[in-house]
Backbone bond lengths (Angstrom), bond angles and torsions (degrees), N, CA, C in turn:
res aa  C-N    CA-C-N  psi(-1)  N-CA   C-N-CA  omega(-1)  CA-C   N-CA-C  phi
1 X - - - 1.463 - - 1.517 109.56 -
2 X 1.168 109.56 137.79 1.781 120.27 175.83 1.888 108.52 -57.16
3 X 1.002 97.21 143.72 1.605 101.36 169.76 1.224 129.74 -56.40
4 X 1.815 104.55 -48.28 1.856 100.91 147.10 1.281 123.85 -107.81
5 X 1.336 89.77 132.58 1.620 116.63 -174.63 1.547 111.74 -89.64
6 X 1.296 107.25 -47.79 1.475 132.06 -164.54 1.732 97.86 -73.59
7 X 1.334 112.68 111.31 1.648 121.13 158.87 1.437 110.47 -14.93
8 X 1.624 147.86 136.11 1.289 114.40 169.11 1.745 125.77 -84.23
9 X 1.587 106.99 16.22 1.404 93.53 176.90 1.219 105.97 -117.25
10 X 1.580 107.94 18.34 1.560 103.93 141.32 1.238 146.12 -102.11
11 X 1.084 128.37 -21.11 1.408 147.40 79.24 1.601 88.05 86.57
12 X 1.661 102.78 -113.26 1.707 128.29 174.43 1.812 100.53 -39.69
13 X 0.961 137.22 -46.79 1.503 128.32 165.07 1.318 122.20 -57.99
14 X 1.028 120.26 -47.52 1.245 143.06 149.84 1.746 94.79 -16.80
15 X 1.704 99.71 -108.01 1.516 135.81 -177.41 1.590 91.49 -18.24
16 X 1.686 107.13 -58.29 1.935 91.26 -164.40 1.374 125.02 -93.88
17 X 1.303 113.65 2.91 1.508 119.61 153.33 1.513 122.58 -70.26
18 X 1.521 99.98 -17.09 1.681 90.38 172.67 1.346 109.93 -105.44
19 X 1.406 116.96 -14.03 1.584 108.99 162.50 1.378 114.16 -69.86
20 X 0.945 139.70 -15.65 1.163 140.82 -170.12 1.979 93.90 -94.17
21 X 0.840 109.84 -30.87 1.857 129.58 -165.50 1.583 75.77 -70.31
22 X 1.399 107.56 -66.66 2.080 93.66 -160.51 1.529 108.00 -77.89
23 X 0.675 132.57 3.92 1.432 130.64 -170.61 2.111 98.26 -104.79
24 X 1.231 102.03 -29.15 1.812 85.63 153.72 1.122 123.36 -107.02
25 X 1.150 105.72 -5.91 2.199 100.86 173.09 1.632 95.99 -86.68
26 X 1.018 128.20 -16.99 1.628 124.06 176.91 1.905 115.70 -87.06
27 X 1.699 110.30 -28.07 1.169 125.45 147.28 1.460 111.67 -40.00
28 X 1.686 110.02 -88.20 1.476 113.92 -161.20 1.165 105.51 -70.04
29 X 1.695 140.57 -18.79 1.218 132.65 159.08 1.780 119.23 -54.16
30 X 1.180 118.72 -33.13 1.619 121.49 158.23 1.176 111.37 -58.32
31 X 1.756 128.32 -57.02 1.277 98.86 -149.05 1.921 83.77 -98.67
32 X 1.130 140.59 -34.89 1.376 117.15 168.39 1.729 126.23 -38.34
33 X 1.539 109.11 -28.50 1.544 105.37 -174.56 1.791 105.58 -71.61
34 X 1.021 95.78 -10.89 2.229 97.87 -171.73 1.205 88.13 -89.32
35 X 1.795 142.35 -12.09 1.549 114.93 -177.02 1.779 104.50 -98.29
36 X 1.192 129.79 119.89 1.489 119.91 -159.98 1.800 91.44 -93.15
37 X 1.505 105.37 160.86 1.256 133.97 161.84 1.090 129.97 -97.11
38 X 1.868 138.53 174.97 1.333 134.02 135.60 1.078 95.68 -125.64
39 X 1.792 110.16 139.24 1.445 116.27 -179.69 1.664 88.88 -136.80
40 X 1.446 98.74 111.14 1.668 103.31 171.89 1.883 117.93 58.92
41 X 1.245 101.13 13.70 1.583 109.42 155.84 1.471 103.15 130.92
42 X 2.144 101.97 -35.29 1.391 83.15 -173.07 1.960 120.71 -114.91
43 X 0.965 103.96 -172.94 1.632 105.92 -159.02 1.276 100.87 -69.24
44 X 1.542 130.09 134.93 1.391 136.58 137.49 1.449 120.45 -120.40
45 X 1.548 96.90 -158.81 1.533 90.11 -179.28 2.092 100.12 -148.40
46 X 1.181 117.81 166.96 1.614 125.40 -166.77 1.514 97.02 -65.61
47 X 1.031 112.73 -43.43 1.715 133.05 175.87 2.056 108.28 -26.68
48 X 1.071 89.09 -39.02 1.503 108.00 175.72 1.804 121.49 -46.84
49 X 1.233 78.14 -65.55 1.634 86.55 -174.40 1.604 104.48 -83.28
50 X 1.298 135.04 -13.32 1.596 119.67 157.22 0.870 123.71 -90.87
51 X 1.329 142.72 -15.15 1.685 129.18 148.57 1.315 146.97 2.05
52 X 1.420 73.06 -91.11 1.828 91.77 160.12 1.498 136.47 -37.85
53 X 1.026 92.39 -39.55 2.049 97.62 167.64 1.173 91.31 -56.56
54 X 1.230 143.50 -63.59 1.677 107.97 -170.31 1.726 137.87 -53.27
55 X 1.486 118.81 -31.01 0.715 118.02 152.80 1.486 150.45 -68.84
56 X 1.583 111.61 -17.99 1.494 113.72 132.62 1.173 121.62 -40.47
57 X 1.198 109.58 -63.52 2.032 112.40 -168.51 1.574 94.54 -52.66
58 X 0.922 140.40 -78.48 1.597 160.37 162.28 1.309 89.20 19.12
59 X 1.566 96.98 -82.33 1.783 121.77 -153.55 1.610 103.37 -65.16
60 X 1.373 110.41 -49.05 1.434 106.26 148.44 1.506 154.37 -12.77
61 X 1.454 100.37 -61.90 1.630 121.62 164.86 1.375 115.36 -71.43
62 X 1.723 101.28 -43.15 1.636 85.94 177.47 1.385 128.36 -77.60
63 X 1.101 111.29 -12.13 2.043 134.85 162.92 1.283 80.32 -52.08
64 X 1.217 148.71 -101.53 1.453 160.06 -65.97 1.245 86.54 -129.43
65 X 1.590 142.48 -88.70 1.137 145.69 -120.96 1.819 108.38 -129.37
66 X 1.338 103.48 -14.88 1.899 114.35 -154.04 0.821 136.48 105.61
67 X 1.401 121.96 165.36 1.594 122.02 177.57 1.776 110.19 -73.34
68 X 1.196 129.75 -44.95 1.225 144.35 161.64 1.099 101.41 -7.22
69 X 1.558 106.96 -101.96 1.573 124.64 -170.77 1.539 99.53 -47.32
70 X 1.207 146.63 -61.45 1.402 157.59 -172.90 1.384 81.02 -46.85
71 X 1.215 155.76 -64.01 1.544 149.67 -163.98 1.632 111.21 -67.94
72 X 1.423 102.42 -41.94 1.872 108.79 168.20 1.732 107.82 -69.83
73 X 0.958 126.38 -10.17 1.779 109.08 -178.45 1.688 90.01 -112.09
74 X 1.174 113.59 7.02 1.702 94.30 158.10 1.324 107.70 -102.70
75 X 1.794 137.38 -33.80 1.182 132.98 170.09 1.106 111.77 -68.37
76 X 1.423 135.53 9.20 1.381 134.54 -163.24 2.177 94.27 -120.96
77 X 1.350 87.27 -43.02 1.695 91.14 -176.84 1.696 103.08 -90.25
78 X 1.076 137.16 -33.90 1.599 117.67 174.85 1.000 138.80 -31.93
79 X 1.566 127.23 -63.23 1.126 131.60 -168.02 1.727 101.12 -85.46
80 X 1.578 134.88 -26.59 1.537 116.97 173.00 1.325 83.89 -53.68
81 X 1.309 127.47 -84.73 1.287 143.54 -157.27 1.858 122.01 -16.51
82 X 0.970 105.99 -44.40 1.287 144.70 -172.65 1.679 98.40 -77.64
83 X 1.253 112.38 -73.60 1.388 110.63 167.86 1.993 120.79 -50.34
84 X 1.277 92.98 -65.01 1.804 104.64 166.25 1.393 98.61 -28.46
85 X 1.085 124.25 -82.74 1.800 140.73 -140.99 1.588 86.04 -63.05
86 X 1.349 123.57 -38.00 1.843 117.98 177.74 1.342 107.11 -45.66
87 X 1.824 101.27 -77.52 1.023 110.75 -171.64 1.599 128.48 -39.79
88 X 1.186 114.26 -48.23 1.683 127.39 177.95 1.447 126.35 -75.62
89 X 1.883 98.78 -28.53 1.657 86.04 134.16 1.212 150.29 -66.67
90 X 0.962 105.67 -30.88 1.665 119.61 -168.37 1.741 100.43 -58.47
91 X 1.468 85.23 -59.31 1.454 107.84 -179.28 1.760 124.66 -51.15
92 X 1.272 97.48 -53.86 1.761 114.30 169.14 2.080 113.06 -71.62
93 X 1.603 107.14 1.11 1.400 87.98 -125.55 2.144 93.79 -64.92
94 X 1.356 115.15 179.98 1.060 127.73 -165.96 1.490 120.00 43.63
95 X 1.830 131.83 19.69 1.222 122.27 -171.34 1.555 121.39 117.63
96 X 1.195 105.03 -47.95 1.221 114.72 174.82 1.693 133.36 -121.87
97 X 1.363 121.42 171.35 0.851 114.76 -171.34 1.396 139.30 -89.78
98 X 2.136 131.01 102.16 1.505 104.90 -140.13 1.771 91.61 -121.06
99 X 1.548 108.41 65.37 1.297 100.33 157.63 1.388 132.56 86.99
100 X 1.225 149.09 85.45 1.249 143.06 -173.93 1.960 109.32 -23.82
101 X 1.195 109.60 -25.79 1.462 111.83 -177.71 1.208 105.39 -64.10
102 X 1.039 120.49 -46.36 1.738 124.56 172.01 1.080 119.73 -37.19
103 X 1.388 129.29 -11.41 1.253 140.43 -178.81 1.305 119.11 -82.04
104 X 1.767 121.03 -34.24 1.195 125.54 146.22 1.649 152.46 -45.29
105 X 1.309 98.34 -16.35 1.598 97.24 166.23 1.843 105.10 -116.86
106 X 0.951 115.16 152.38 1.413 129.46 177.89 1.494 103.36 -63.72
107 X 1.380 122.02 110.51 1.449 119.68 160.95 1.557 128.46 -94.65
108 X 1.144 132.38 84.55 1.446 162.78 175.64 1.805 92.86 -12.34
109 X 1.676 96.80 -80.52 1.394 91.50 -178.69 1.477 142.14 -61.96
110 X 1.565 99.52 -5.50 1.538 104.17 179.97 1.211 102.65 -86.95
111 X 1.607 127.53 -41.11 1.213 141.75 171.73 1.618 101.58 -28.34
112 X 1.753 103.24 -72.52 1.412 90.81 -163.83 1.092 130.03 -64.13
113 X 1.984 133.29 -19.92 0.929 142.70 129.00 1.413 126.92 -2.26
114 X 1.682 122.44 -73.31 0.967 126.71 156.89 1.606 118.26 -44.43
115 X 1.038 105.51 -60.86 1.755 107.38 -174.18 1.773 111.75 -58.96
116 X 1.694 116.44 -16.66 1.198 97.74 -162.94 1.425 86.57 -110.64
117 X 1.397 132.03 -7.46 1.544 123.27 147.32 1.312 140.86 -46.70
118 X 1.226 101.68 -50.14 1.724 144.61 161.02 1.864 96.72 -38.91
119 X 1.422 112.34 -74.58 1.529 100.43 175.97 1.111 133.67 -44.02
120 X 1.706 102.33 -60.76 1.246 147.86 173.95 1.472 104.91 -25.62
121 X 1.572 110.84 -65.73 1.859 117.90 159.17 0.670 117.18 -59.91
122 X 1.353 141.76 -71.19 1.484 119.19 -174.00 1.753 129.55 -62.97
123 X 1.144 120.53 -27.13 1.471 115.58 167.66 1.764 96.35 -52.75
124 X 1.604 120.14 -97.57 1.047 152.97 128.33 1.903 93.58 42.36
125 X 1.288 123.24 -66.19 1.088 122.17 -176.34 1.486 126.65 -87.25
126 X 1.576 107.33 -28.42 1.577 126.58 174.20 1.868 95.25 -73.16
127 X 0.997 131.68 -31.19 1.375 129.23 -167.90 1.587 103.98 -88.23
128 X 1.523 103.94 -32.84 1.645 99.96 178.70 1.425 115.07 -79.89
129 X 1.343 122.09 -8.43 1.329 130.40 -173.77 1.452 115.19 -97.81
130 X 1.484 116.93 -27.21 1.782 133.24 156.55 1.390 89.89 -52.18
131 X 1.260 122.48 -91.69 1.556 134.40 -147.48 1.287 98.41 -65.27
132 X 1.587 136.76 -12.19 1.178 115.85 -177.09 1.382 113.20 -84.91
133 X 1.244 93.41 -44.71 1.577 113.98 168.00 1.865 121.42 -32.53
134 X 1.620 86.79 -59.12 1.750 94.34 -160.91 1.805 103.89 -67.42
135 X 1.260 99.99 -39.99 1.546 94.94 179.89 1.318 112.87 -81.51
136 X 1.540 125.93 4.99 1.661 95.84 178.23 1.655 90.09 -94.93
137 X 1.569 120.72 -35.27 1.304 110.33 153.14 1.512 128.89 13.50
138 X 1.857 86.43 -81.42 1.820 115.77 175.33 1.541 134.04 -84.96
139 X 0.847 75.59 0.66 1.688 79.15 175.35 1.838 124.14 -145.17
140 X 1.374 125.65 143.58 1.059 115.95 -173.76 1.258 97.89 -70.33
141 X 1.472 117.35 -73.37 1.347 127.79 176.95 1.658 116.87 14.00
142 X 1.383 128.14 87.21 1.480 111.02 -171.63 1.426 102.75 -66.56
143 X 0.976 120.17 -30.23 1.984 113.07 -173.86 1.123 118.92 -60.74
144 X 1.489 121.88 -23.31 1.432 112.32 -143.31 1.795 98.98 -99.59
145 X 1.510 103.75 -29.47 1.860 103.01 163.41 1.545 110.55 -66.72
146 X 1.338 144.80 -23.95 1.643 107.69 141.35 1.142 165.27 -84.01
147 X 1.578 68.80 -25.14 2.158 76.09 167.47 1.548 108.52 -83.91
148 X 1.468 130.18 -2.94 1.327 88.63 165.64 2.024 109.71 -117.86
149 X 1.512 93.56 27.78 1.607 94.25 157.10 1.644 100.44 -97.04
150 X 1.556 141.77 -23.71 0.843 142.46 117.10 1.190 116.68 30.72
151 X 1.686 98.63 -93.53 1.376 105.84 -161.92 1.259 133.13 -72.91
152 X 1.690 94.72 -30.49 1.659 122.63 162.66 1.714 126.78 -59.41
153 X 1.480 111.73 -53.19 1.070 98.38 -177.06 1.392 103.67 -98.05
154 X 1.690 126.75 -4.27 1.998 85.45 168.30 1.479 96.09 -90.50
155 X 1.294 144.20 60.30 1.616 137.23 -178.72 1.606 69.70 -109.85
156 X 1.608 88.72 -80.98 1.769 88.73 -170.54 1.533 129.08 -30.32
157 X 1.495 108.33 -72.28 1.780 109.65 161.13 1.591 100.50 -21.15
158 X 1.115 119.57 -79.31 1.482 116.89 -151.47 1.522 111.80 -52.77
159 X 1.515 113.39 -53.91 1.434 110.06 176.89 1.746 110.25 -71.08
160 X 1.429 139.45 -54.51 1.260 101.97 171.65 1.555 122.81 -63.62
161 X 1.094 145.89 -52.86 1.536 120.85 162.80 1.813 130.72 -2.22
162 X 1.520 107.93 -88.29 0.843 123.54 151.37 1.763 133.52 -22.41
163 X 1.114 114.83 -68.40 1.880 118.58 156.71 1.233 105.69 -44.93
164 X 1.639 120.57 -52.22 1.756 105.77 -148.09 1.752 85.73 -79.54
165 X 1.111 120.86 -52.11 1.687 131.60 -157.82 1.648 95.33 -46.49
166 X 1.362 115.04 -59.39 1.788 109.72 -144.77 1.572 94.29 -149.62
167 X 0.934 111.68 41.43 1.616 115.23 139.75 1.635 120.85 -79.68
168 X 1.211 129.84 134.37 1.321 119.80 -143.35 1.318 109.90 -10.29
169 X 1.244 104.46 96.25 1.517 124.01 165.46 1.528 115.71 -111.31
170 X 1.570 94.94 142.63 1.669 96.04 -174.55 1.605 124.52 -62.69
171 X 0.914 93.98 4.79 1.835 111.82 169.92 1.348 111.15 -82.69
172 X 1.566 148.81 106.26 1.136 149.40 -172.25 1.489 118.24 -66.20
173 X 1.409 90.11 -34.00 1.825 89.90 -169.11 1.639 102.31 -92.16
174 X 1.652 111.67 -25.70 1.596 103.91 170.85 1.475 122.15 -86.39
175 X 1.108 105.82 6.69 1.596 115.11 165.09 0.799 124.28 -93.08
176 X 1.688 125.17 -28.09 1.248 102.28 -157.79 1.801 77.51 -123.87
177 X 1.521 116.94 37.73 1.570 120.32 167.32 0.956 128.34 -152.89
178 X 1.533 115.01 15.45 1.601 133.39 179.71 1.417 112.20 -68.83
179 X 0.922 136.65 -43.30 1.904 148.11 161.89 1.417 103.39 -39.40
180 X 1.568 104.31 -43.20 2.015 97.46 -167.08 1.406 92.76 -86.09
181 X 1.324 118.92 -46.37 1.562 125.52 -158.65 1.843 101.07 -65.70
182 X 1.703 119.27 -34.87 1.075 119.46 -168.99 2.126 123.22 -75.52
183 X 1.515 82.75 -16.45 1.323 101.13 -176.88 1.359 116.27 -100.34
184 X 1.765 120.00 -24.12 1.301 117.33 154.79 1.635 130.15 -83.36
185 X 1.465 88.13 -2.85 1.740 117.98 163.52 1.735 114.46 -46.05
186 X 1.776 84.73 -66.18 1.524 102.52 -168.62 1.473 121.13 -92.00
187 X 1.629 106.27 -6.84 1.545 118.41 150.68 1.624 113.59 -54.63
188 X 1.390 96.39 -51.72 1.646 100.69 -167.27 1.667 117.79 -67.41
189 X 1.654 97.24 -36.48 1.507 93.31 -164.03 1.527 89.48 -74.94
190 X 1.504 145.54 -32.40 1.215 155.56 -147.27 2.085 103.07 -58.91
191 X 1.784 75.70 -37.69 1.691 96.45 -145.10 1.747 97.17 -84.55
192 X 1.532 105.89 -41.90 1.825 118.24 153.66 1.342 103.38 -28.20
193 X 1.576 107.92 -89.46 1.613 116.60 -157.60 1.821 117.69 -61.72
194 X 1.405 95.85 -25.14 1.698 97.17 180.00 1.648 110.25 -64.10
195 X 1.693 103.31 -58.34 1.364 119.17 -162.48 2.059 103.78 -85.38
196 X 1.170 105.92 -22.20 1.471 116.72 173.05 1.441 127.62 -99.66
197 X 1.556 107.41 -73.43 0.977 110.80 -168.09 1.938 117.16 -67.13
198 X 0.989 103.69 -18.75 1.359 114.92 -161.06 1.799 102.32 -90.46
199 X 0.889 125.69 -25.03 1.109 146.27 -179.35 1.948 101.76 -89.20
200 X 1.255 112.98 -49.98 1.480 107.91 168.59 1.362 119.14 -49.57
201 X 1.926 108.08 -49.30 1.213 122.92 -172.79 1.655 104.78 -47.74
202 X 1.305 120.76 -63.71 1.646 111.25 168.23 1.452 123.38 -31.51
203 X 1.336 101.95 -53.36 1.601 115.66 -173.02 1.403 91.59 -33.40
204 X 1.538 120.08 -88.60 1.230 163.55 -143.34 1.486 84.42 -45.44
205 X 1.369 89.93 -68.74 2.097 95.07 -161.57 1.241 115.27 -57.20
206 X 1.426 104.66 -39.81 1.952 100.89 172.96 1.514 110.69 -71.82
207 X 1.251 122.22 -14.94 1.379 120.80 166.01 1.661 115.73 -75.10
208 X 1.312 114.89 -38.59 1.467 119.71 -169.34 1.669 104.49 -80.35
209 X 1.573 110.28 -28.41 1.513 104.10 172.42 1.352 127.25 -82.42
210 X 1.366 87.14 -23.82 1.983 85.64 169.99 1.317 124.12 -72.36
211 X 1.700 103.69 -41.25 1.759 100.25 167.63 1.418 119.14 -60.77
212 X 1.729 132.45 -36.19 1.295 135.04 169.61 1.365 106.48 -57.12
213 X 1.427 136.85 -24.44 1.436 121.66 -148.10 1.917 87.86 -102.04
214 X 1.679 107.38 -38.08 1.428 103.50 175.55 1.703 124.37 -78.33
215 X 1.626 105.15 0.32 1.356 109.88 160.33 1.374 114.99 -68.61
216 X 1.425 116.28 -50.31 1.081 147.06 179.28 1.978 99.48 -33.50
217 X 1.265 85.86 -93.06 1.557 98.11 169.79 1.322 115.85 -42.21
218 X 1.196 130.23 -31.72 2.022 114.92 170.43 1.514 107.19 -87.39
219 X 1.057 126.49 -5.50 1.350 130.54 -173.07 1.616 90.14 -93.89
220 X 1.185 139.11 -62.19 1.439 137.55 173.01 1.575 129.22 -54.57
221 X 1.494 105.47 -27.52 1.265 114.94 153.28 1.569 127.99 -61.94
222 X 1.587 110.63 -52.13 1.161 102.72 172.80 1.578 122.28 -63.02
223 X 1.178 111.55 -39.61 1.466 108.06 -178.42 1.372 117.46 -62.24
């Protein structure tokens, strides 16, 4: 299959439906990561299981359109994102809801939250989009270019996140449990995208090429 798939004047619709796509899975991934879990004894957090939708979309675009554009809807989604994920912490922060007033004092820890998401994606996503790239390149195998950009870029995501967020962080219990929580983090999201997401990603694409290929064909008919 050609690298672009996608018509090009769909393209920009395309591109800003998925910026708009990461900029709320990077939202509810902030304020889900502050509600913690136990899964089988040890600590996680909700943050886990929404992640991963971004890296579908990701692996997605660069199937479809390139690494390029896949590199413009992350410089395009960061900084809302980044801002968003402040605001809705502040606002959400610990679970609930404390008021547009909350918006008035500077909150340190939501900040860094935001800020260590903010990295966290963009390393995390620029690295999954190299490796996704080079191996679908190399290999027919459609599976094997996501799960092991997969594996690569939520390692990264997970460990910078995790370090920048709650390394002595004024949170007691996420400080002194971010190492356990970060590694059953990247177990979990691993175990999502391998056994889930990666398996959707086919779904999706043999779905998205058949509707392009029968555009294709009414567009050649009419003419």
């Amino acid at each position: 299959m050609p690298t672009l798939m996608a018509p090009p004047s769909r393209v920009p619709l395309f591109l800003s439906l998925l910026v708009a796509f990461h900029i709320a899975i990077v939202i509810a991934s902030n304020y889900l990561v502050q509600l913690p879990i136990t899964l089988l004894g040890f600590h996680s957090t909700w943050g886990a299981f929404s992640f991963p939708f971004i890296f579908l979309a990701t692996d997605l675009t660069v199937r479809l359109v390139g690494k390029g554009p896949a590199r413009r809807v992350i410089a395009w989604a960061m900084v809302p994102a980044l801002v968003a994920s402040y605001i809705v912490g502040v606002l959400f922060h610990d679970g609930h809801f404390n008021g547009v007033g909350a918006l008035g004092a500077f909150n340190t820890f939501v900040f860094r939250i935001a800020f260590a998401s903010f990295a966290a994606y963009v390393l995390g996503q620029l690295l999954d989009i190299q490796v996704f790239d080079r191996i679908r390149q190399a290999s027919r195998a459609w599976w094997l270019a996501p799960a092991a950009a997969s594996v690569v870029g939520q390692a990264l995501d997970t460990a910078a996140f995790f370090s920048i967020a709650f390394w002595r962080s004024s949170d007691a219990f996420m400080a002194a449990n971010w190492m356990e929580i970060a590694v059953v983090d990247y177990v979990i999201k691993l175990a999502v995208s391998l056994l889930l997401f990666v398996p959707a990603y086919g779904v999706a694409l043999a779905a998205i090429v058949r509707v392009m290929r029968q555009g294709s064909v009414a567009r050649a008919g009419a003419a």
